[in-house]
N, C-alpha and C positions, 0 to 999 in steps of 0.2 A: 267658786272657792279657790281655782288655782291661782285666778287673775288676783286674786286678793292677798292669798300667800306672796305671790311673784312682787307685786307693789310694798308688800311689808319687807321682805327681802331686800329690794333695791332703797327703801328708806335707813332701814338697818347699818348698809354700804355708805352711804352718804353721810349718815351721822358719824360713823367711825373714820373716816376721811376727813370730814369738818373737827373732829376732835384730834386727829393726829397734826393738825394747824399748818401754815404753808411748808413749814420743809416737810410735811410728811406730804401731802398733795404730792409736789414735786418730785418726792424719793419715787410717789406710787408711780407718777408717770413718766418718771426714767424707765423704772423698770419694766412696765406694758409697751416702751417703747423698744427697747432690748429684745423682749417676748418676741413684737413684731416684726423688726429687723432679720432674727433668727430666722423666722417663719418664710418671709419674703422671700431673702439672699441662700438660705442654706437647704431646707425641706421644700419648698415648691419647685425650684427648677428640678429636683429628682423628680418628684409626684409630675411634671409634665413630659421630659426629656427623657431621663435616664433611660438607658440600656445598662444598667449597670449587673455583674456578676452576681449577684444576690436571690437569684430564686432557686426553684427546685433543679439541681441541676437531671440533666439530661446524658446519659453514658452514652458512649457511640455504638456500643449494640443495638439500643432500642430502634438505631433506621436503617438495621441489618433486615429488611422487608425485604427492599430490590433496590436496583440501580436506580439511579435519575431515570426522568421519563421524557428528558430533554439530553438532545446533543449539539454539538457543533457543529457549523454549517459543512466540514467536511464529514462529520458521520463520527469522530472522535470523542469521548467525552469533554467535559472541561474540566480544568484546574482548581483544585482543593487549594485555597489560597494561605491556609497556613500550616505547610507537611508537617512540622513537628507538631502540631496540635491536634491531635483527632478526636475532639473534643468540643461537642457543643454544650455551653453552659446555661444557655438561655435560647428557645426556640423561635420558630416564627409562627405567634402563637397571641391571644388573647391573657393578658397578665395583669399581676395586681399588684401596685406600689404606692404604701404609705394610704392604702384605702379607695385607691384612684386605680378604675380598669382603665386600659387600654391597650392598643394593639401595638404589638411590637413588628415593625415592620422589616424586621432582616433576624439573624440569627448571630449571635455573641458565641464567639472560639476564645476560649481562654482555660487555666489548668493551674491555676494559683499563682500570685503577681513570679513569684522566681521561677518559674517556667513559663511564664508568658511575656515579662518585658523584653520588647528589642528583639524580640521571635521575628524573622522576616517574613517579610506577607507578597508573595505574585499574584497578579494578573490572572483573572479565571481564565481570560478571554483575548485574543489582538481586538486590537482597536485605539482610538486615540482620548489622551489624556482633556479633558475638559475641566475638570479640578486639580489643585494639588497645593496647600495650602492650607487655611485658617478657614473653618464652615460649623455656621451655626449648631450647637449642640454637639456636633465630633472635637471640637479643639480641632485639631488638624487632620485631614482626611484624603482620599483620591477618589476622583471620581470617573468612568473610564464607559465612553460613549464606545458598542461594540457595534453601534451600525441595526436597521431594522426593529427600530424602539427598544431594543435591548441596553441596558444600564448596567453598569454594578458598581457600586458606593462602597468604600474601604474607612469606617469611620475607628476615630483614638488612635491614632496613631503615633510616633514621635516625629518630632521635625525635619528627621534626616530620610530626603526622599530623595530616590534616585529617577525620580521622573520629572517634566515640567509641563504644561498647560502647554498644548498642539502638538505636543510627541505622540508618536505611532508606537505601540506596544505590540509583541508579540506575544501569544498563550505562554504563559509560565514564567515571562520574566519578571524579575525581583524588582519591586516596585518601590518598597519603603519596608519600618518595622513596626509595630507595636509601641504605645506610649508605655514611659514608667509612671507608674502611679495614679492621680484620677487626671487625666485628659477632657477637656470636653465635661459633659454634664453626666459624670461618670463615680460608682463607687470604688474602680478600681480597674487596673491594666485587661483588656479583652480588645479585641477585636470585633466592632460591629459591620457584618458583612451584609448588607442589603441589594436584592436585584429586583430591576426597575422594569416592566416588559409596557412599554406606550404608558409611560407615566404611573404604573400604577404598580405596586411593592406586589413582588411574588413567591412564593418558596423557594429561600434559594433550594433547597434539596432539593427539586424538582430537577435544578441543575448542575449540582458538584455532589460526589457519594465520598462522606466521611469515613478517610483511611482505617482499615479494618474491617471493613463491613460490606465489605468488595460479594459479592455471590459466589460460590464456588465452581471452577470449569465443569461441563459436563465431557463426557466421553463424546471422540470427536464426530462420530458418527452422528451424534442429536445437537452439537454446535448448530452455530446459526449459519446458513448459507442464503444469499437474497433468493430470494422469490422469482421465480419465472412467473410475471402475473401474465402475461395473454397467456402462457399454457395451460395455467391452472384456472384460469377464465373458464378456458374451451373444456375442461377436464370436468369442470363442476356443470358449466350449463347442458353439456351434454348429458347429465344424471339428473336435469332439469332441478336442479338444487339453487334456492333462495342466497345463497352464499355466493350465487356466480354473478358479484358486482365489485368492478374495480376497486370502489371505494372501499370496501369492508377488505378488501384482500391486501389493500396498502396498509390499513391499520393492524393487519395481524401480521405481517411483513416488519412492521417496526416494535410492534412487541418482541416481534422473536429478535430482531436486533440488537432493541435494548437491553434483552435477556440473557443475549449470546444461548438459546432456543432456536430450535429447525423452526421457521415459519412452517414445513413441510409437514415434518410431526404434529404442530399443533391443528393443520387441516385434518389430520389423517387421524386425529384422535374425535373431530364431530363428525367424521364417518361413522366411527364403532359409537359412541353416544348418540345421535341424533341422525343417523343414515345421509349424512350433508343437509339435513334439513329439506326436504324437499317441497315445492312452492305449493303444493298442491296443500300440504297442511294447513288448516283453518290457523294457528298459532303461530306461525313460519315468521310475521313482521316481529314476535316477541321472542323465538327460539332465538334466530339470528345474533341477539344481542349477549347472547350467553349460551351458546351451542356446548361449551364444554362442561356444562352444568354445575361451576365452581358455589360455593358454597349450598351445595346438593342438587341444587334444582333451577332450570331457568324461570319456575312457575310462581313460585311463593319466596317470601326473604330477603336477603341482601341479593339473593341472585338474581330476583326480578326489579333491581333497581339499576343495571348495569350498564355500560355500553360495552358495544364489539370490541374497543379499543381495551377499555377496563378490565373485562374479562378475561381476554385474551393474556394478558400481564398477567393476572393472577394462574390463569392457569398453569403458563412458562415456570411462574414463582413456587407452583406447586411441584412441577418437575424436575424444579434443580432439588427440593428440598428429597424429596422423593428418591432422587437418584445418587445422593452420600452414600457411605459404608458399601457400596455396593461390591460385593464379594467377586476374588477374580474366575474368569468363568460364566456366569451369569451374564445371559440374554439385556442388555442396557433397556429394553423396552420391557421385558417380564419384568424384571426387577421394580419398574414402577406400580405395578397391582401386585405382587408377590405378597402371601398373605406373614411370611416370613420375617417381611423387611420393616427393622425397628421402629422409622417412622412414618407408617401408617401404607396404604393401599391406593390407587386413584379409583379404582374401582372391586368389586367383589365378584363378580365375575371371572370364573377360572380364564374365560375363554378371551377376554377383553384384549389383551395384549396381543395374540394371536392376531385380530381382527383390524386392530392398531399398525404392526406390523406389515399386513400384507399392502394396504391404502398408502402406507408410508414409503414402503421399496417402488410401489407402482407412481408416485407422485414423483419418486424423486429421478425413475428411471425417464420419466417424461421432462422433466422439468431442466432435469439436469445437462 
């Protein structure tokens, strides 16, 4: 029955076409040819390209989590490449435009065309200029090879760049600005910042932490201080503890880095949680990956889906949140199970801190 409707339908069209006589044919097929035009030149390059300002924006709290989980080959972070902007408008993120998913392969900095044209944009990173010019779908862009498969793409730009194709760049210098208007296959002035690790698009937040959203100092005694790893090797394996392996001691060494977190503390807190795991536990290859037992438990949950490196981060992240408001006077390690302290406890045990404490002063008098 539909096949029958659909056929009387299209004869219906034909007759009213054959009756509007040749200039009305003609009018029709000016106009489906306009329709098309539009469709071609104006809607599909958005629907395949666009990075454009138009989705749900993103406030820069929401990746007040923790710092990047990447640094610079000296151990510094890297460069937020547009300071007056701290502001992402569009993430790096699966999106939807005009009906059409796709993956947005960098993250859009922008804050409304008058606060965003002509903004200047630096260099995340040193390394040397490989683009700098006219590139498909940015309009004009930079593109900055950092050495060791690392990439980063500076797409919409304007034309006035203070760089040139085989110049050496250093972290932070001013590279170009922001296009006005739409650039490139754009609805409007942003900055599309894309990082490239062996060809293949990564978050940049992985690797720049949007202004404002920085973690707060902890007191300097639970700072980060590096790791003595052969002492704390010998410290651990002597307790015949599952934890006394290089590799798992460098990844908790760069969380607490990243975190500006004691690596030390964080050892000295799966003493009181987990007794350092010792090997002898039938569970020891699964404690290990979450010793600090961050989202409750290393047995069931998110927290049995972890790794050493992941956890350890969360746990740091739990510490700095932990150790705010902290009242002057108050113990910096009570303070973190304090059943007092507004937000929230690491543990319920009176006694937790105490236990904390002692594994912490003795790691750090060895290590140190």
């Amino acid at each position: 029955m539909e096949v029958v409707k659909k056929a009387k339908d299209i004869k219906k069209t034909i007759a009213l076409i054959s009756a509007l006589g040749s200039p009305g044919i003609g009018l029709v097929l000016i106009l489906f040819g306009i329709v098309a035009l539009i469709i071609l030149f104006v809607f599909l390059p958005f629907m395949i390209f666009s990075d454009a300002d138009t989705y749900k924006t993103q406030p820069a709290g929401e990746y007040a989590w923790g710092a990047p989980v990447q640094l610079d080959v000296d151990g510094s972070g890297y460069t937020w490449p547009v300071p007056t902007i701290p502001r992402v408008s569009s993430p790096f993120a699966m999106r939807d435009l005009f009906g059409t998913t796709r993956m947005h392969k960098g993250i859009d900095i922008a804050n409304g065309a008058a606060n965003t044209e002509l903004q200047p944009v630096y260099a995340m990173a040193a390394g040397t200029v490989t683009v700098a010019g006219s590139a498909s779908g940015y309009g004009q862009a930079i593109y900055i090879d950092h050495g060791s498969g690392l990439v980063t793409k500076y797409g919409h730009l304007s034309t006035q760049m203070f760089v040139s194709v085989g110049e050496m760049v250093s972290k932070g210098q001013l590279i170009g600005t922001i296009g006005q208007g739409i650039v490139g296959r754009s609805t409007g002035p942003h900055l599309h910042f894309q990082v490239e690790l062996n060809g293949t698009p990564v978050n940049p937040l992985d690797y720049i932490q949007v202004p404002g959203t920085e973690l707060p100092s902890l007191p300097s005694e639970l700072g980060y201080t590096p790791l003595n790893i052969d002492y704390v090797f010998q410290f651990l394996d002597e307790r015949k503890s599952a934890l006394a392996d290089r590799g798992l001691l460098q990844l908790i060494d760069d969380a607490g880095r990243t975190k500006n977190v004691s690596p030390y503390l964080l050892i000295a807190i799966t003493g009181q949680e987990q007794s350092f795991v010792p090997r002898k536990n039938n569970h020891a290859s699964q404690i290990i990956k979450n010793p600090w037992n961050v989202f409750g438990c290393w047995c069931k949950g998110k927290g049995a889906t972890l790794t050493t490196g992941e956890s350890a981060q969360i746990a740091a992240n739990t510490i700095i949140k932990l150790s705010k408001d902290r009242p002057d006077g108050r113990d910096p390690i009570q303070w973190l199970s304090a059943k007092d302290n507004p937000r929230g406890y690491y543990a319920e045990h009176n006694g937790w801190w105490i236990g904390v404490s002692k594994y912490f002063k003795l790691l750090l008098k060895g290590g140190g």
